[in-house]
DSSP file (Angstrom, degrees, kcal/mol; ACC not computed):
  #  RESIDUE AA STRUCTURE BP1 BP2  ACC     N-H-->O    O-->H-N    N-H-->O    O-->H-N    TCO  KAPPA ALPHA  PHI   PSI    X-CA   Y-CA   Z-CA
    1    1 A X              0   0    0      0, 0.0    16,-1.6     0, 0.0     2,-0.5   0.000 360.0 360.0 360.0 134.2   97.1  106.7  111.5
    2    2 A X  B     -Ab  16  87A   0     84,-1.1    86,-6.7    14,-0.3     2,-0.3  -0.812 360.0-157.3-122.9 122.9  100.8  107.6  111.8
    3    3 A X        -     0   0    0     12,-1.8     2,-0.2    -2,-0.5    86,-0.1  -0.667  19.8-119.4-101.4 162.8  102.0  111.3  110.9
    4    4 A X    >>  -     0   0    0     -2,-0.3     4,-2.0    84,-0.2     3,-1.6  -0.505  40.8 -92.4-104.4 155.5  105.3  112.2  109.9
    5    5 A X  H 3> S+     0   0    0      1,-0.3     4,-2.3     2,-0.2    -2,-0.0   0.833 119.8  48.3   3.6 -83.9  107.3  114.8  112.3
    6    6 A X  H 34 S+     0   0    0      2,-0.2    -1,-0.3     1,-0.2     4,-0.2   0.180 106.3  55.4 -94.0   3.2  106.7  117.9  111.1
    7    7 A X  H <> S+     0   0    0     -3,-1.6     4,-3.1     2,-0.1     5,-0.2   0.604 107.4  64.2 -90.7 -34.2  102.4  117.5  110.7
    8    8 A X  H  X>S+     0   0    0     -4,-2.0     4,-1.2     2,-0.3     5,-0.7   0.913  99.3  45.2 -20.4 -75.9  102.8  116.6  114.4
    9    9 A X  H ><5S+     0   0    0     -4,-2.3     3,-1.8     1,-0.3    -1,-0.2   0.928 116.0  43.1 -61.6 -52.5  103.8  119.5  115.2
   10   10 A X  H 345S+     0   0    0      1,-0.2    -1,-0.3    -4,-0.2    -2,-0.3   0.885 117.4  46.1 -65.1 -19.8  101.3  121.5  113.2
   11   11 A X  H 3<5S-     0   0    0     -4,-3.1    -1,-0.2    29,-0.1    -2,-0.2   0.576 103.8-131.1 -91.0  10.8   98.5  119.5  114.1
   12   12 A X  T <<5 +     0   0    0     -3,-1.8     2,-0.3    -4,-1.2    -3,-0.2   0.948  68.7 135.3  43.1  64.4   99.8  119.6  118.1
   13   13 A X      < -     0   0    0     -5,-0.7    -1,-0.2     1,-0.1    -2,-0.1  -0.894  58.9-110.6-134.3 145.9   99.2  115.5  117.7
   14   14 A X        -     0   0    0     -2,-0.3     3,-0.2    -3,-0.1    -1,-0.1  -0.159  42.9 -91.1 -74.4-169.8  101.1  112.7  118.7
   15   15 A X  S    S+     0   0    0      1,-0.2   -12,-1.8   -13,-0.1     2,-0.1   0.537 113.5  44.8 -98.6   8.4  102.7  110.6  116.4
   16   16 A X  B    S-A    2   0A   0    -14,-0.2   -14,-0.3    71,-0.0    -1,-0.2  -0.655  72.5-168.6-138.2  96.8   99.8  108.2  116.0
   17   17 A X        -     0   0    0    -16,-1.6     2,-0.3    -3,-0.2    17,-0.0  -0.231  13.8-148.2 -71.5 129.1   96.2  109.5  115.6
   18   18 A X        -     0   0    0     -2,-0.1     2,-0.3    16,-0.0    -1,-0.1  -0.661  16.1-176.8 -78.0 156.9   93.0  108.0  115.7
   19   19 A X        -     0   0    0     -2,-0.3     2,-0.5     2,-0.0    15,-0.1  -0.936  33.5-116.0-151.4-179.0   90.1  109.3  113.5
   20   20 A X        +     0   0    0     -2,-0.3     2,-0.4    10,-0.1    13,-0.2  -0.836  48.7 177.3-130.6 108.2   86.3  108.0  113.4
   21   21 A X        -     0   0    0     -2,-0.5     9,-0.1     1,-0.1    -2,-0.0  -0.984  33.6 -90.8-143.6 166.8   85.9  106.5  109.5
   22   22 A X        -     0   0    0     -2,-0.4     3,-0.4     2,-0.1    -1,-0.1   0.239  51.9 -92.1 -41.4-175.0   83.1  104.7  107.5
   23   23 A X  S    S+     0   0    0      1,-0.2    -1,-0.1     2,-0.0     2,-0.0   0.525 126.6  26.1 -44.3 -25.7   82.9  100.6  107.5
   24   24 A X  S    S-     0   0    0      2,-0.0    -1,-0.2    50,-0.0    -2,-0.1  -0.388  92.2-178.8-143.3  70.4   85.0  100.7  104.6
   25   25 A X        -     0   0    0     -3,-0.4    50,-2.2     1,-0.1     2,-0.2  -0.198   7.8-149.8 -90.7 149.5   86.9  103.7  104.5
   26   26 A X  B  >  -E   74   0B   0     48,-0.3     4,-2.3    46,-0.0    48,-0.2  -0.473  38.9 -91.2-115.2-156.8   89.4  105.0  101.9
   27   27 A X  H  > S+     0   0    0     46,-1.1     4,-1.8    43,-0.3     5,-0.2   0.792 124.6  48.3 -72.9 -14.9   92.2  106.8  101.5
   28   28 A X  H  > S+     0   0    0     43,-1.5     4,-1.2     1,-0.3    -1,-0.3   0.686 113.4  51.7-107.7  -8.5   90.1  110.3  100.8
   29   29 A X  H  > S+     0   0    0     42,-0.3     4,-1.5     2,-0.1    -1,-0.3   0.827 105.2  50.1 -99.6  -0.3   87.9  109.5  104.1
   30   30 A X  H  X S+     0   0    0     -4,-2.3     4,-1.0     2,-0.1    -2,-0.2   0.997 118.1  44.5 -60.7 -52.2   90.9  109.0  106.5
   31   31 A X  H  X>S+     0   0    0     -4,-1.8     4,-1.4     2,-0.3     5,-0.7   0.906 116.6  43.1 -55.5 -44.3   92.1  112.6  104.9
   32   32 A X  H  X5S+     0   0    0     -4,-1.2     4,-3.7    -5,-0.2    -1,-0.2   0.945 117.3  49.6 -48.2 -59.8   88.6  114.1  105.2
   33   33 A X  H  X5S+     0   0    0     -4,-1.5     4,-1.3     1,-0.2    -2,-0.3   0.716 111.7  46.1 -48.6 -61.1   88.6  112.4  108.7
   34   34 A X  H >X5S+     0   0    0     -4,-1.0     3,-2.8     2,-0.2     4,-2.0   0.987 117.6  40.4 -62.3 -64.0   92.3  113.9  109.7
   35   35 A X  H 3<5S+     0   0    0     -4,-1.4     4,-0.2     1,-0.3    -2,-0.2   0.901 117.0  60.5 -50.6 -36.4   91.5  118.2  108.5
   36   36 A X  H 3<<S+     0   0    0     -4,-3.7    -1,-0.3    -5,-0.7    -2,-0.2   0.850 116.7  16.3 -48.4 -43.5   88.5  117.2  110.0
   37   37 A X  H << S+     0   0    0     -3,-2.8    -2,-0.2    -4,-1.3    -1,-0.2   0.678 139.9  45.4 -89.1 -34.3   89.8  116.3  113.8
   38   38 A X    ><  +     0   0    0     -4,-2.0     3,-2.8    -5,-0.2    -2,-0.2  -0.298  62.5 166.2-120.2  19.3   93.1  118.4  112.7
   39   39 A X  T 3  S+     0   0    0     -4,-0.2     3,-0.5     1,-0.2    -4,-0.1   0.421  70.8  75.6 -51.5  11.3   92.3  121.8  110.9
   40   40 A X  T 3  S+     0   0    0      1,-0.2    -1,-0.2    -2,-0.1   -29,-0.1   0.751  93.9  56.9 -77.2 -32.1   95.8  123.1  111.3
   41   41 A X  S X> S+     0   0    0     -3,-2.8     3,-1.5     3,-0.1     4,-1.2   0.350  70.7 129.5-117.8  43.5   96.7  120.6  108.4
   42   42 A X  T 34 S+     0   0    0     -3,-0.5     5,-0.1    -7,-0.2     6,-0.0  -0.561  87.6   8.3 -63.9 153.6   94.3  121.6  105.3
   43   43 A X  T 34 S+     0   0    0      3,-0.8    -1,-0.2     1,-0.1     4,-0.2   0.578 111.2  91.4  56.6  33.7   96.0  122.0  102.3
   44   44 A X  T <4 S+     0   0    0     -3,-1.5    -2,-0.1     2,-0.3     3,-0.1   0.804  98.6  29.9-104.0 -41.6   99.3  120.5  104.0
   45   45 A X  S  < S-     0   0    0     -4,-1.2     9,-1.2     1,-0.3     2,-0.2   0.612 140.2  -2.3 -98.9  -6.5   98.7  116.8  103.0
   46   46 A X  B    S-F   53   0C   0      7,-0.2    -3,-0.8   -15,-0.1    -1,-0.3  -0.849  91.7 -76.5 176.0 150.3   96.7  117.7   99.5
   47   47 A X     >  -     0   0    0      5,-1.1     4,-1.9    -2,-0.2     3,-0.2  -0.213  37.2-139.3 -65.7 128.4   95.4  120.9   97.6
   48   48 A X  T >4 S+     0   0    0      1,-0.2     3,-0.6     2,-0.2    -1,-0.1   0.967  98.5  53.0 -60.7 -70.7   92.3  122.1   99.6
   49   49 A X  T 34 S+     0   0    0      1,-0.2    -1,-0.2     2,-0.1    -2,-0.1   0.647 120.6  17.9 -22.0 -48.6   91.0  122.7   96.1
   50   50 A X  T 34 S-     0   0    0     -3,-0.2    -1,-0.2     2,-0.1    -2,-0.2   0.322  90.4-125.3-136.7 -17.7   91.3  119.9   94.2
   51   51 A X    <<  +     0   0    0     -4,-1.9    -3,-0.1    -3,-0.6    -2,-0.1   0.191  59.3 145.7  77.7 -29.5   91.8  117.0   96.8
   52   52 A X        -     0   0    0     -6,-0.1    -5,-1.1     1,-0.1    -1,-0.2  -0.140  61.3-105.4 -74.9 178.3   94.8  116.0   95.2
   53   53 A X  B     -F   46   0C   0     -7,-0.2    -7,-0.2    14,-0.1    -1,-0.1  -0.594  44.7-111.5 -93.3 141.4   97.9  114.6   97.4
   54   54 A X        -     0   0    0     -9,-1.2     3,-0.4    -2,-0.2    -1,-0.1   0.037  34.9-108.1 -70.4 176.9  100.4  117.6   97.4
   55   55 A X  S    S+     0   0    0      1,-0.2    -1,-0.1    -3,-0.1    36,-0.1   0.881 115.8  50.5 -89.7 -25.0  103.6  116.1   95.1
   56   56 A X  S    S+     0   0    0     34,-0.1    35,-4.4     2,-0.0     2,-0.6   0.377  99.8  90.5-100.3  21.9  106.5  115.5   98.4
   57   57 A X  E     +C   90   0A   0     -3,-0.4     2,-0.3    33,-0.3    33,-0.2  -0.985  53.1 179.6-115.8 129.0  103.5  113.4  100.5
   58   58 A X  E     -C   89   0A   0     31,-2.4    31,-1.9    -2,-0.6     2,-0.3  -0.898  21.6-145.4 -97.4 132.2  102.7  109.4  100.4
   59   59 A X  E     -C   88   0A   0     -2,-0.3     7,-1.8    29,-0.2     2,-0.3  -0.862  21.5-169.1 -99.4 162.4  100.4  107.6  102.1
   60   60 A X  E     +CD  87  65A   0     27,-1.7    27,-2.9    -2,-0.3     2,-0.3  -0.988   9.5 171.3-140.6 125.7  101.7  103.7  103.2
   61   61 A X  E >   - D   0  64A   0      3,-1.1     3,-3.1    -2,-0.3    25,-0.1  -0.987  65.4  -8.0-141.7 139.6   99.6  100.9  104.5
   62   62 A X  T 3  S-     0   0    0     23,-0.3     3,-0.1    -2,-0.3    -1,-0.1   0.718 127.6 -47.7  22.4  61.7  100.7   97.5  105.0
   63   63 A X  T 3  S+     0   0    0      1,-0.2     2,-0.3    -3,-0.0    -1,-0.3   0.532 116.1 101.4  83.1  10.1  103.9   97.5  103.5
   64   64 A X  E <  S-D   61   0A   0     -3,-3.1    -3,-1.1     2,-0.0     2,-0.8  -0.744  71.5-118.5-113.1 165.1  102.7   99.3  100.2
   65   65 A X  E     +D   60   0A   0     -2,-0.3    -5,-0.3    -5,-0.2     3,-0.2  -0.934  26.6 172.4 -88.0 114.4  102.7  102.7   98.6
   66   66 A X        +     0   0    0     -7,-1.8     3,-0.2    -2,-0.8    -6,-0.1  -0.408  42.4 120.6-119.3  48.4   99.1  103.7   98.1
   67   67 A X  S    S+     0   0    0      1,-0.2   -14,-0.1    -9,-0.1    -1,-0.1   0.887  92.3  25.4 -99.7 -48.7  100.5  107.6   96.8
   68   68 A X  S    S+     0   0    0     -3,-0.2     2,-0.2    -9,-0.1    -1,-0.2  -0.049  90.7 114.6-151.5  52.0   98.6  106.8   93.4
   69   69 A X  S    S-     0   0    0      1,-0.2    -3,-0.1    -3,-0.2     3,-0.0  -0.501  83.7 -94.1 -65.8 139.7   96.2  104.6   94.4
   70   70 A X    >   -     0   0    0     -2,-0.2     3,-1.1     1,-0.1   -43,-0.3  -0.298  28.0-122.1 -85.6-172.1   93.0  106.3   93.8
   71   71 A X  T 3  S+     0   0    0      1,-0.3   -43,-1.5   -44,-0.1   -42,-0.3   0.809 104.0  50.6 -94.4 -26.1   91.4  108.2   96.6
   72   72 A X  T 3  S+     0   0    0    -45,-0.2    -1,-0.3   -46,-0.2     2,-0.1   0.262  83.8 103.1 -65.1  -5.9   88.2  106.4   96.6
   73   73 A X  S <  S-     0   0    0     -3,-1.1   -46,-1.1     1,-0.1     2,-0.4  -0.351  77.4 -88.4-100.3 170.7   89.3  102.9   96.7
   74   74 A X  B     -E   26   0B   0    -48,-0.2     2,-0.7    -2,-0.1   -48,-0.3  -0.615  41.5-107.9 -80.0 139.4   89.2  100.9   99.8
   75   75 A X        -     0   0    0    -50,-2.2     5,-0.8    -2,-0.4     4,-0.4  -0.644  41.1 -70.3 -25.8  66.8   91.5  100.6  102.0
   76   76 A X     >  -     0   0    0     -2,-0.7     4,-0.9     3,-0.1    -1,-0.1   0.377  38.9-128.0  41.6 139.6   94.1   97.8  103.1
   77   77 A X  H >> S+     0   0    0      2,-0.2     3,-2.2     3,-0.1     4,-1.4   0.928 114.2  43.1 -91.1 -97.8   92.5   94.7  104.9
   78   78 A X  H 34 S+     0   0    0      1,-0.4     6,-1.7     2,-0.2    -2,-0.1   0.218 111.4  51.4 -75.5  -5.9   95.1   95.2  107.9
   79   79 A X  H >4 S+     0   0    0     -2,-1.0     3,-4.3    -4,-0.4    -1,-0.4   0.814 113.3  48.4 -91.1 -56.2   94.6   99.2  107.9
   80   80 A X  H << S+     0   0    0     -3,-2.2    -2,-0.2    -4,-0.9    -3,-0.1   0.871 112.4  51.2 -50.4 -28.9   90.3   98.3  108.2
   81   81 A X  T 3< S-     0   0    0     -4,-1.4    -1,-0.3     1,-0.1    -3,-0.1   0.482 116.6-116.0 -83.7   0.0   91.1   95.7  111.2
   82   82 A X  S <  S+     0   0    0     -3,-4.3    -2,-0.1     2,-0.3    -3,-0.1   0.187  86.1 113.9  76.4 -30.9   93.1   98.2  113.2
   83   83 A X  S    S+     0   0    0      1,-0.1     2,-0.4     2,-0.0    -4,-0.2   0.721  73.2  33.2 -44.6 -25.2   96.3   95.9  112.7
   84   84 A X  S    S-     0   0    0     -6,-1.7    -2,-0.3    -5,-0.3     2,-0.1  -0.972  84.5-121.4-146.2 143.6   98.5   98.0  110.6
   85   85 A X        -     0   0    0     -2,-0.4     2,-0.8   -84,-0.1   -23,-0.3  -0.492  18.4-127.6 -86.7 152.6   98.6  102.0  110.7
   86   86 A X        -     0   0    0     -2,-0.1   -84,-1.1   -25,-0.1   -25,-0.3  -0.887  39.6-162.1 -98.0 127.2   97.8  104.2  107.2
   87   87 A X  E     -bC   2  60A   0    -27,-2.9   -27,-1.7    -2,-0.8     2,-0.6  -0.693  17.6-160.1 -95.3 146.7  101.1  106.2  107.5
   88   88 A X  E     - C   0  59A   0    -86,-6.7     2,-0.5   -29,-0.2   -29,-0.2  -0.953  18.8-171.3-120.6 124.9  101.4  109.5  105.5
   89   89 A X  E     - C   0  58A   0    -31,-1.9   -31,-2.4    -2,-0.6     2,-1.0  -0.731  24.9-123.0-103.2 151.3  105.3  110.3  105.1
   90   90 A X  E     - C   0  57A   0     -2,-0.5     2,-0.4   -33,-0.2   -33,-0.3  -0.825  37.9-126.3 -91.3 101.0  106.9  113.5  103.8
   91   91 A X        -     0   0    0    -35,-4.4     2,-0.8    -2,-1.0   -36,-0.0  -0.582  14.0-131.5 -73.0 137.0  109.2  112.5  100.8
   92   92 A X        +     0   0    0     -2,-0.4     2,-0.5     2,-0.0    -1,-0.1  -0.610  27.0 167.5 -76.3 108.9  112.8  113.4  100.4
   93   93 A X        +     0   0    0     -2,-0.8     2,-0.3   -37,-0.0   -37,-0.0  -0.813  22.6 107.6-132.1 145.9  114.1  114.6   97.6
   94   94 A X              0   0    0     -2,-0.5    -2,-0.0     1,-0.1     0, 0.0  -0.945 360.0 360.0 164.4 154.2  117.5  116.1   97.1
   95   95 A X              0   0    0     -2,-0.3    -1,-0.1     0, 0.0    -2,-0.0   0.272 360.0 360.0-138.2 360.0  120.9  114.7   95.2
């Protein structure tokens, strides 16, 4: 899993994380998986309440946008194999 800058730093983490998920993980157990290993970043990457993904955060997997994908669905072939990292980026927004 690949973190953006600035959860690095709150999570004291490098910029590519491992975390321990099912046989067929989704998007909401890599998240459980990260606050889990990473408790610096509840409620950074989605409302502790409510689970949803905060509005300036994406997740990305094999060349796709998975931001509003639901959170329960499976996961990228090339994320499950270890090939390809589930990124979450910090969006930019500004004119």
């Amino acid at each position: 899993m690949a973190l953006p800058p600035h959860l690095r730093t709150l999570a004291r983490a490098e910029a590519e994380v491992l975390v321990e998920v099912p046989d067929a993980p989704t998007i909401a157990d890599v998240l459980d998986a990260l606050e889990h290993a990473y408790p610096a970043l509840r409620g950074t990457i989605r409302d502790q309440a409510t689970g949803t993904r905060r509005a300036f955060m994406r997740y990305h997997a094999c060349a796709r946008d998975l931001s509003h994908d639901p959170v329960d669905g499976l996961l990228p072939d090339g994320v499950v194999r270890g090939a390809e990292p589930f990124r979450v980026i910090g969006a930019i927004a500004g004119g």
